[in-house]
C-alpha positions as CSV (number, residue, x, y, z in Angstrom):
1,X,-2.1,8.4,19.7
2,X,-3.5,7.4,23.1
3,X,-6.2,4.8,23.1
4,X,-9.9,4.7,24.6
5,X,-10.1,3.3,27.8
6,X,-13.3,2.7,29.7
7,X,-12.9,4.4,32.8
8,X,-11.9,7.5,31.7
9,X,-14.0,10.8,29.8
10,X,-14.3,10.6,25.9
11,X,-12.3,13.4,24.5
12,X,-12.9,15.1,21.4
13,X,-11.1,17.8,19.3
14,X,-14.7,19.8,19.7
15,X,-14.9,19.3,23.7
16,X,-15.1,17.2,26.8
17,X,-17.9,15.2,28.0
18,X,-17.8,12.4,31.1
19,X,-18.5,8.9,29.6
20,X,-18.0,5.5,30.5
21,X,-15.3,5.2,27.5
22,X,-12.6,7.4,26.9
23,X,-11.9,8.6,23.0
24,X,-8.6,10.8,22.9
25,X,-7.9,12.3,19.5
26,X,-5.2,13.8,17.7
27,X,-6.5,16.8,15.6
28,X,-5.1,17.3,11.8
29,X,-3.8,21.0,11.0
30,X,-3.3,22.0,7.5
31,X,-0.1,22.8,6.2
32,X,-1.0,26.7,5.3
33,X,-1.2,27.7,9.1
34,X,2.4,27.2,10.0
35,X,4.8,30.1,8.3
36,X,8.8,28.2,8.4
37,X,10.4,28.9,5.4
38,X,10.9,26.6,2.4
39,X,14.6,25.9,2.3
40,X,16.5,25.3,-1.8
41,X,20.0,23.3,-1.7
42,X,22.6,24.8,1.3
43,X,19.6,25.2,3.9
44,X,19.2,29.2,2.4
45,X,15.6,30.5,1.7
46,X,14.6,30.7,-1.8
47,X,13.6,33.7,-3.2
48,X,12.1,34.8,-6.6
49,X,12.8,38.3,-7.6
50,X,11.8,41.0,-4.4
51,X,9.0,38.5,-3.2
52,X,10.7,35.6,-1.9
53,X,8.7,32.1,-1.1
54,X,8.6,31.4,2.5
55,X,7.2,27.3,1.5
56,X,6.2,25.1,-0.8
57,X,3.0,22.5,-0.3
58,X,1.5,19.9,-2.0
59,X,-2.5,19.7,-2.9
60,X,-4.0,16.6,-2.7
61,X,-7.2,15.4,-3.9
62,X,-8.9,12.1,-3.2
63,X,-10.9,11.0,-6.7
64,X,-14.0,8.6,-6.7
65,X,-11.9,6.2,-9.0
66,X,-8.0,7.2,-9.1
67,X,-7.5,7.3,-5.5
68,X,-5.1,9.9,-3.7
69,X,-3.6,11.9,-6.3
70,X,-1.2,14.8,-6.1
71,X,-2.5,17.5,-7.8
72,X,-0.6,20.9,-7.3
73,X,2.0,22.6,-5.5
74,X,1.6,26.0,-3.7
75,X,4.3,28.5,-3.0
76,X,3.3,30.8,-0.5
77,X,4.8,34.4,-0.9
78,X,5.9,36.9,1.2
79,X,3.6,39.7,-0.4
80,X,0.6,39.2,-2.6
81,X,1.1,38.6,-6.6
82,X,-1.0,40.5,-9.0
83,X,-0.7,39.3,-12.9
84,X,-2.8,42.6,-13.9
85,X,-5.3,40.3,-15.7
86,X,-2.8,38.7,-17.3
87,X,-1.8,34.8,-17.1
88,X,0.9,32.6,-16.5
89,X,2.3,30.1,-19.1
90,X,2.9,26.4,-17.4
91,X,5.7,26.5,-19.2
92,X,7.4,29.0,-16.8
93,X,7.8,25.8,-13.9
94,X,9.2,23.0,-13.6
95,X,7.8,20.5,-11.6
96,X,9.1,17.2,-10.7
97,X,8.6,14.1,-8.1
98,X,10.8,11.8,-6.5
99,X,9.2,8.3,-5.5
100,X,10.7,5.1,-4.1
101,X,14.6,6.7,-5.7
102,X,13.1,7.5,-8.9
103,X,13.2,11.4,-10.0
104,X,10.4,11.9,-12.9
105,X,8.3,15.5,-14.4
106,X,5.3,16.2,-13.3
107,X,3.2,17.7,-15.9
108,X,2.5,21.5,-15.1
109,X,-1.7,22.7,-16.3
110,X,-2.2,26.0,-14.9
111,X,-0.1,28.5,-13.2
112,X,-2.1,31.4,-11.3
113,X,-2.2,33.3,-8.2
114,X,-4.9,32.6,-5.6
115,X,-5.7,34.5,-1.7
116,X,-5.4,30.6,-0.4
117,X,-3.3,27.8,-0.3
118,X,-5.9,26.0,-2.5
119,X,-7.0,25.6,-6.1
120,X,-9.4,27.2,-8.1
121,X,-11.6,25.0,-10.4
122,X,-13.2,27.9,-12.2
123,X,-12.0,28.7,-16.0
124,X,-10.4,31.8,-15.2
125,X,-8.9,30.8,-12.0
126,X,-7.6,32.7,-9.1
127,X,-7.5,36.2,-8.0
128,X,-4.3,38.7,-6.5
129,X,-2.6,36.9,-3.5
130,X,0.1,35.5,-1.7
131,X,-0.2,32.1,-2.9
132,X,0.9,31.0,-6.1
133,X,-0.8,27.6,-7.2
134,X,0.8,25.6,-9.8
135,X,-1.4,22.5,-11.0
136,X,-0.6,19.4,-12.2
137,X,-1.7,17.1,-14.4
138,X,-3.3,14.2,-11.9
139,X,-3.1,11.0,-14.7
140,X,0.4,11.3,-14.7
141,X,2.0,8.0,-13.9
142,X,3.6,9.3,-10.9
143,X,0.7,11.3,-9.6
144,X,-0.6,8.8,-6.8
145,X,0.1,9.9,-3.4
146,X,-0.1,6.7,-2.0
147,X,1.0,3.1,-2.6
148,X,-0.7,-0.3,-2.8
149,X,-1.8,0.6,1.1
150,X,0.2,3.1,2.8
151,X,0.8,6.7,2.2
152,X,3.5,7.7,0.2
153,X,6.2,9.9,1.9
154,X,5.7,12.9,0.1
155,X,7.9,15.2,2.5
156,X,10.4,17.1,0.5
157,X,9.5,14.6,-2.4
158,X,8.3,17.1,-4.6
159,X,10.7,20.1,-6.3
160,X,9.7,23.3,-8.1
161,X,11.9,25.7,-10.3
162,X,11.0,28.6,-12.2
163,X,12.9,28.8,-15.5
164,X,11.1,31.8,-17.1
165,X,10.1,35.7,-15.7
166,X,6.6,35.9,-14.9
167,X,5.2,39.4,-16.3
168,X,2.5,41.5,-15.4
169,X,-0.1,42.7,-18.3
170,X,1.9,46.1,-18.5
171,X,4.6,44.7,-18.8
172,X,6.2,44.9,-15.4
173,X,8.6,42.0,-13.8
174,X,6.4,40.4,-11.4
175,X,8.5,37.1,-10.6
176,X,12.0,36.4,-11.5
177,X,13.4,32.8,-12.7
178,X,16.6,31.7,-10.7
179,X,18.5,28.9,-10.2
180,X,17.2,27.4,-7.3
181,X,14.8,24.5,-6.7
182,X,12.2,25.0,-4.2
183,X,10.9,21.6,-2.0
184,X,7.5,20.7,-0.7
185,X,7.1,21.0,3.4
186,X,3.9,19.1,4.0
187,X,0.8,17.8,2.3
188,X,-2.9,19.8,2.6
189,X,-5.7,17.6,1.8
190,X,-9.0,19.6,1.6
191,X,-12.1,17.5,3.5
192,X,-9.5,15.1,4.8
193,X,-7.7,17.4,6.9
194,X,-11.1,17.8,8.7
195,X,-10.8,14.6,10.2
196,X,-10.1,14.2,13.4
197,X,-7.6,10.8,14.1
198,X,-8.7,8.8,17.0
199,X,-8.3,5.2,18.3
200,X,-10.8,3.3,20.2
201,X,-10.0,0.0,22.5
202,X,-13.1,-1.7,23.5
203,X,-13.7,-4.0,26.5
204,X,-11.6,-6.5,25.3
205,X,-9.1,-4.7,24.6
206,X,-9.0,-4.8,21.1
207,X,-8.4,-1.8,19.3
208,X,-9.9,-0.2,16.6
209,X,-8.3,3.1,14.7
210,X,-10.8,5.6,13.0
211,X,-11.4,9.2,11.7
212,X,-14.2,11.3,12.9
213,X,-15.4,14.3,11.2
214,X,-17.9,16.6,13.2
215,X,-20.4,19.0,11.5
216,X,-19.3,22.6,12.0
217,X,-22.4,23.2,14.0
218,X,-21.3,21.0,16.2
219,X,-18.0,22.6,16.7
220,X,-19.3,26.0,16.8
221,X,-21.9,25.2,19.7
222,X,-21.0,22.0,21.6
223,X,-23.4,22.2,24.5
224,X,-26.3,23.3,22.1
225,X,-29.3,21.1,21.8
226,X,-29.1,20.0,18.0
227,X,-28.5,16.8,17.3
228,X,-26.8,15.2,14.3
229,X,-27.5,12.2,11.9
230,X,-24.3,9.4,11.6
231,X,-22.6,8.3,9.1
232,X,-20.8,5.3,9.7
233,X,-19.3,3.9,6.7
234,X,-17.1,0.4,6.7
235,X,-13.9,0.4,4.1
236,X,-13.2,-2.4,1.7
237,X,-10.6,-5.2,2.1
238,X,-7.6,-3.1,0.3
239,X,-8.0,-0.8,3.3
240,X,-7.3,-2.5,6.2
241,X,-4.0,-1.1,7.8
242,X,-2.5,0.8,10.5
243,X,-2.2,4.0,9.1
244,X,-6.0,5.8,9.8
245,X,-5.7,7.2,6.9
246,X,-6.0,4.7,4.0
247,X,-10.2,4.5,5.1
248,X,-10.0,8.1,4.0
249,X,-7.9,8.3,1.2
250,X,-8.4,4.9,-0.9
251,X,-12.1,5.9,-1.9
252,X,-14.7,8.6,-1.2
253,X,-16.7,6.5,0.9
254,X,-16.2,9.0,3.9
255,X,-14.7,12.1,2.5
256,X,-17.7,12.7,-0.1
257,X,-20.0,12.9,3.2
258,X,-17.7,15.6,4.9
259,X,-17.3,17.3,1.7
260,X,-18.7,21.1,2.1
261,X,-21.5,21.3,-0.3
262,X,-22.8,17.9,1.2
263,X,-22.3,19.3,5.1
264,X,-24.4,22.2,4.0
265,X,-27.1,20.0,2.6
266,X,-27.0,17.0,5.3
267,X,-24.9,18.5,8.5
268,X,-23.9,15.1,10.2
269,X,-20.7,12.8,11.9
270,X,-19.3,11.2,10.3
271,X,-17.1,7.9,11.4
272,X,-14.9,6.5,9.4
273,X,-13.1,2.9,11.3
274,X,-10.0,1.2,9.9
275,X,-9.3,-2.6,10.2
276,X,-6.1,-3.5,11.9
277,X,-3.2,-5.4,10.8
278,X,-2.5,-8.2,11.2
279,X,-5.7,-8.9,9.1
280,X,-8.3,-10.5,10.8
281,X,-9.8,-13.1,9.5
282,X,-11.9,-15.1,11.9
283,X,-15.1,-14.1,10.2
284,X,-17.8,-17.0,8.8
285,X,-16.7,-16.1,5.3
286,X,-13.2,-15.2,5.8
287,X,-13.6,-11.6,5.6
288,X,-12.7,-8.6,7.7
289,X,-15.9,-6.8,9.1
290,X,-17.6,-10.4,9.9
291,X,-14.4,-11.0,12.2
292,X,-16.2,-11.4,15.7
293,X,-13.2,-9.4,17.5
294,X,-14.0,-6.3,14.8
295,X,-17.8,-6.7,14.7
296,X,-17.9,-5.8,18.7
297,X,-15.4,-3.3,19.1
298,X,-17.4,-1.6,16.2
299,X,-20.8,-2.0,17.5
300,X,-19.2,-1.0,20.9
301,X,-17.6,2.2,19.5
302,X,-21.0,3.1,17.5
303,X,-22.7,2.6,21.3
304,X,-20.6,4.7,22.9
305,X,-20.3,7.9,20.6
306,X,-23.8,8.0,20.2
307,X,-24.4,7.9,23.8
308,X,-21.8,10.7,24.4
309,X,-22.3,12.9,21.3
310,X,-25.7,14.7,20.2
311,X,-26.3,11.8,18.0
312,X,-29.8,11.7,16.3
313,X,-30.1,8.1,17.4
314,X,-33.3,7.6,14.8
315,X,-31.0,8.2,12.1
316,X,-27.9,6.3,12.4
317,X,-26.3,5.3,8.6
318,X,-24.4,1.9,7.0
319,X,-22.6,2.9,4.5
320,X,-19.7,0.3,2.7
321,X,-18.4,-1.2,-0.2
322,X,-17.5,-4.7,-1.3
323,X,-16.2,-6.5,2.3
324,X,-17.6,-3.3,3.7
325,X,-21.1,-4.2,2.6
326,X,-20.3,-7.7,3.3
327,X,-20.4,-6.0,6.7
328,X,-23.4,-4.3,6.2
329,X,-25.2,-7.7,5.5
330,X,-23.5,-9.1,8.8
331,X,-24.1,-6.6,11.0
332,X,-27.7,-5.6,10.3
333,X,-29.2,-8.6,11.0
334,X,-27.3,-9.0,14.7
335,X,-28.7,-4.6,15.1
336,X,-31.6,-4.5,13.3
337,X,-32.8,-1.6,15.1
338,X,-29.9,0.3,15.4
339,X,-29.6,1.7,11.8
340,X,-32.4,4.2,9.8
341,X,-31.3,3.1,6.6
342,X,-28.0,1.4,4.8
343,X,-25.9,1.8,1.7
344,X,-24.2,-1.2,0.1
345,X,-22.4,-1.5,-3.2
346,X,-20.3,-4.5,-4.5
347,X,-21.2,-6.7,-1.7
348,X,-22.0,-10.3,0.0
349,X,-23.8,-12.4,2.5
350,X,-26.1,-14.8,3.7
351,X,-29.8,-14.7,2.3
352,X,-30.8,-16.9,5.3
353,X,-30.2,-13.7,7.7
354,X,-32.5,-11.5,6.0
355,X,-35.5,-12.2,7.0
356,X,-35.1,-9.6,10.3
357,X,-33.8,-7.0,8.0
358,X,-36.7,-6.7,5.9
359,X,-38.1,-3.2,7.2
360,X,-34.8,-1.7,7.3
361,X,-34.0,0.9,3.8
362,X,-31.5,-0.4,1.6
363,X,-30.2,0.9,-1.6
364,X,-27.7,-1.6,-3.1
365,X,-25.9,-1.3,-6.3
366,X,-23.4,-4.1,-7.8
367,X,-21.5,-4.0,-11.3
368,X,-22.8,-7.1,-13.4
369,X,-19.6,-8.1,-14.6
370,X,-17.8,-7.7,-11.1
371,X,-14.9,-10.1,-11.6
372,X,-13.8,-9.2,-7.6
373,X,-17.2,-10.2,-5.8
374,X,-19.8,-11.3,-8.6
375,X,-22.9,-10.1,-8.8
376,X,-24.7,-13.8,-8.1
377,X,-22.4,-15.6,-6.7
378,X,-20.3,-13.7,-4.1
379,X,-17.4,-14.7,-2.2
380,X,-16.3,-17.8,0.2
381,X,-19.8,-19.3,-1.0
382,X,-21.9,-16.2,-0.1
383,X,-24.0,-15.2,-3.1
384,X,-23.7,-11.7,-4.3
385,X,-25.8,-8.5,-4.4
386,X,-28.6,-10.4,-6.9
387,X,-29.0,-12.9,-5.0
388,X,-29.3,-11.7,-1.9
389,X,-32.4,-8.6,-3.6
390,X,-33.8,-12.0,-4.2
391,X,-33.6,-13.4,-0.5
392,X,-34.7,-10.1,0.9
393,X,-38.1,-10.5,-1.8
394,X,-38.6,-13.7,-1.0
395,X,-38.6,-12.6,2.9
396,X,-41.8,-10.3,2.5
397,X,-39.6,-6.9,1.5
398,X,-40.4,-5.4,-1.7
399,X,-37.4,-4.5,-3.9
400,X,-37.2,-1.7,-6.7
401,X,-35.0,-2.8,-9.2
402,X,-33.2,-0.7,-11.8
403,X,-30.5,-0.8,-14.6
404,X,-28.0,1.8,-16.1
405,X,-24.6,2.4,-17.1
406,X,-22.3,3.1,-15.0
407,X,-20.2,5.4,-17.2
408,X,-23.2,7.8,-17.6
409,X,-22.8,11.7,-16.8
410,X,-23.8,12.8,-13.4
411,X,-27.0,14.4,-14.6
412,X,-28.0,11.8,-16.4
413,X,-27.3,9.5,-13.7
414,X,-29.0,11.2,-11.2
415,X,-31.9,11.7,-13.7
416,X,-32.2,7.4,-13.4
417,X,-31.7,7.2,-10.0
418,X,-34.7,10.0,-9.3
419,X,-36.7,7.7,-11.5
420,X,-36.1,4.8,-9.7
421,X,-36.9,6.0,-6.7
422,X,-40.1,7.7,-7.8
423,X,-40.9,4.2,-8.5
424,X,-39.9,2.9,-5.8
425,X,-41.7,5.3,-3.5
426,X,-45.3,5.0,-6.1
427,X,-45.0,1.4,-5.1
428,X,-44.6,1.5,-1.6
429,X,-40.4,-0.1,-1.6
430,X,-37.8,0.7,0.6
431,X,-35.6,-0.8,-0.9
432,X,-33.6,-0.4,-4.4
433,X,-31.6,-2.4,-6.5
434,X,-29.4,-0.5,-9.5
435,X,-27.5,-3.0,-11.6
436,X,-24.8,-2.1,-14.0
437,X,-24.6,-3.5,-17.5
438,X,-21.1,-5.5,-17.9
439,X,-18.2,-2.9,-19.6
440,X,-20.1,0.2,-18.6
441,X,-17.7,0.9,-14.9
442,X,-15.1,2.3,-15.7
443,X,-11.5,1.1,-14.8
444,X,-12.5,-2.1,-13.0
445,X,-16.1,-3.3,-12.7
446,X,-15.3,-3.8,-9.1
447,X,-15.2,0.1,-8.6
448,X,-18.7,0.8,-8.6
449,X,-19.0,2.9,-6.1
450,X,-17.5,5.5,-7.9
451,X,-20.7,7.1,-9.0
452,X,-22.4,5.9,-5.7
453,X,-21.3,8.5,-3.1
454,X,-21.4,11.5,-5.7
455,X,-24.6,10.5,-5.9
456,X,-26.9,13.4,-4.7
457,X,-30.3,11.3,-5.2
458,X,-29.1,8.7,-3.2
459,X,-27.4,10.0,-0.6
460,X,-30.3,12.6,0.0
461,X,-32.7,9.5,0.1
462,X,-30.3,8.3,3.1
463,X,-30.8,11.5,5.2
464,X,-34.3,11.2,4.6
465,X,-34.6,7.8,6.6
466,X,-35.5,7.5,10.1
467,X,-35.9,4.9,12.3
């Protein structure tokens, strides 16, 4: 990857503009465009039956609370695969993974064909085609696709056998079981893959890594006169690496913005940094997006893409979690008329900043039993979320405050959040507060931006800032 300089033209998978700052991306290609075959043991091609498999990939899925999870293999086949309405037992595959030496099962779900290389979340899933998706279980204990940080190399890491004949409804041989063991050639990540990897070094030098996803408007007609809202959103402290990837793949802080359903509902960029290794730390409080060197290559970056991309400048978005929103707090004071509107969850900072942040729209959530950054006190002697609804009320904003369980369904949810903002709105606030009750966040009370970003309340009452 080549890095931005300042004298050259900022280059984008979607087109070229002349800029003062240069952006060159690497574009991210999914796995089901390319056609080499999937090789068994000796280097020959495996074959099942009189429709042989020419590959073998994995599905990933990035979850709100689980992380990166591996969660199916497809074989693509030479001609298409029709089950005559009938199914196909998991019991006919064998599945299994190889991690860090050790060879364990993967549990197999549902066995069906589909016409892409994707799954089907319907009940009665997929439909005649080429592609034969086999899911997987994605609690099992070997189901991450990633370690403590970095990726996991998944290359060839996962192996597939079928040990029983796949029939058709009358009857007819459809698929044969054979001896040989098929392995994965690369990894497809759906929303992910849609993220262009870039690298941007700003007039220090000092480089900055991030992803960039661009609305499909925006790729369809570059030179056209719509502009777009932004989305920036800064990662939490486990992210920070040199991989551009983990900012993606450790949360859905980014990806749930790119998602499709969400594109079609609020079309916008979406820019996704990553902290460099080795960490920096020179920040007031010790923390990562309060490091001076990182605050302006950030602030530089944000300048520069919205000057050479049709950025809707009145509505430029914060969005982070827990040193993420630490960053939020940091940054918004030092641009406070830079951003329409923020999103912080699980964060910190200084109450005696506030006072110039008071007309900006903030929704802020925090877990009452945070045991990571807690909800009064904070971190490194910066008091937490509650304190600082307090500073912001005490500056002349008027906050909204509400309280629900983490752990409730999405409708229900949704239902409190509407209400709150209703609220909110009757009485004139900008800016909301949701607590959670202590046990009610599920896995660790840190994680509480789980529910935040699948969120369609919220994240609707984003898009519908402006500056």
């Amino acid at each position: 990857m080549r890095r931005i300089t300042r004298r050259s033209a900022l280059t984008m998978a979607a087109g070229t503009v002349t800029a003062s700052t240069v952006v060159t991306t690497t574009a991210v290609t999914t796995a089901s465009a390319t056609t080499n075959d999937a090789t068994a043991p000796g280097g020959q091609a495996a074959t099942s039956g009189a429709n042989p498999v020419l590959r073998a990939d994995l599905i990933t899925h990035v979850t709100p609370r689980n992380n990166w999870r591996v969660i199916a293999v497809v074989l693509h086949h030479a001609r298409p695969i029709d089950l005559q309405a009938d199914t196909i037992p998991p019991s006919a595959f064998q599945v299994t993974a190889t991690l860090g030496g050790q060879t364990t099962a993967r549990t197999v779900t549902r066995v069906y064909p589909n016409t892409a290389a994707e799954v089907d979340d319907r009940r009665h899933a997929g439909r005649p085609g080429r592609y034969l998706v086999i899911e997987l279980d994605p609690d099992d204990p070997n189901a991450r696709a990633s370690g403590a940080v970095d990726p996991l190399p998944l290359d060839r890491a996962y192996a597939v056998r079928q040990v029983a004949d796949v029939m058709a409804g009358d009857g007819q041989l459809v698929l044969a079981a054979g001896p040989l063991t098929i392995r994965n050639n690369d990894v497809i990540t759906p929303v992910v893959d849609d993220f262009t990897a870039g690298s941007f070094t700003d007039s220090t030098g000092f480089e900055l890594d991030f992803r960039l996803y661009q609305p499909a408007g925006y790729v369809r007609s570059p030179g056209a006169p719509t502009r777009y809202p932004l989305v920036v959103t800064l990662h939490g402290g486990g992210e920070v690496a040199d991989n551009n990837m983990t900012q993606l793949t450790a949360n859905r802080v980014a990806v749930t913005f790119a998602k499709p359903e969400r594109q079609r509902r609020n079309p916008a960029f979406v820019l996704a940094p990553q902290i460099p290794l080795p960490r920096p730390m020179d920040g007031p409080d010790g923390t990562d997006w309060t490091d001076s060197r990182v605050q302006a290559a950030l602030t530089e970056l944000i300048d520069t893409f919205t000057a050479e991309r049709p950025v809707d400048t009145d509505r430029c978005y914060l969005v982070g979690l827990s040193s993420g929103a630490r960053g939020i707090y940091a940054l918004l004071p030092k641009r406070p008329r830079t951003f329409a509107a923020a999103l912080a969850t699980a964060g910190w900072g200084d109450p005696s900043t506030l006072d110039a942040i008071t007309h900006i729209p903030i929704w802020a959530d925090h877990s009452i039993d945070d045991p990571v950054v807690p909800y009064r006190e904070g971190r490194f002697g910066k008091p937490g979320t509650w304190t600082l609804m307090n500073a912001l009320e005490s500056a002349g904003a008027r906050v909204t405050r509400g309280e629900w369980a983490n752990d409730l369904p999405k409708a229900e949810y949704e239902a409190r959040s509407r209400a709150l903002l209703n609220r909110a709105q009757r009485a004139g606030s900008h800016v909301l507060f949701t607590s959670y009750p202590a046990g009610t966040t599920p896995v660790s009370a840190h994680l509480s931006w789980a529910q935040t970003y699948e969120n369609d309340v919220v994240i609707d009452w984003l898009f519908a800032q402006s500056r």
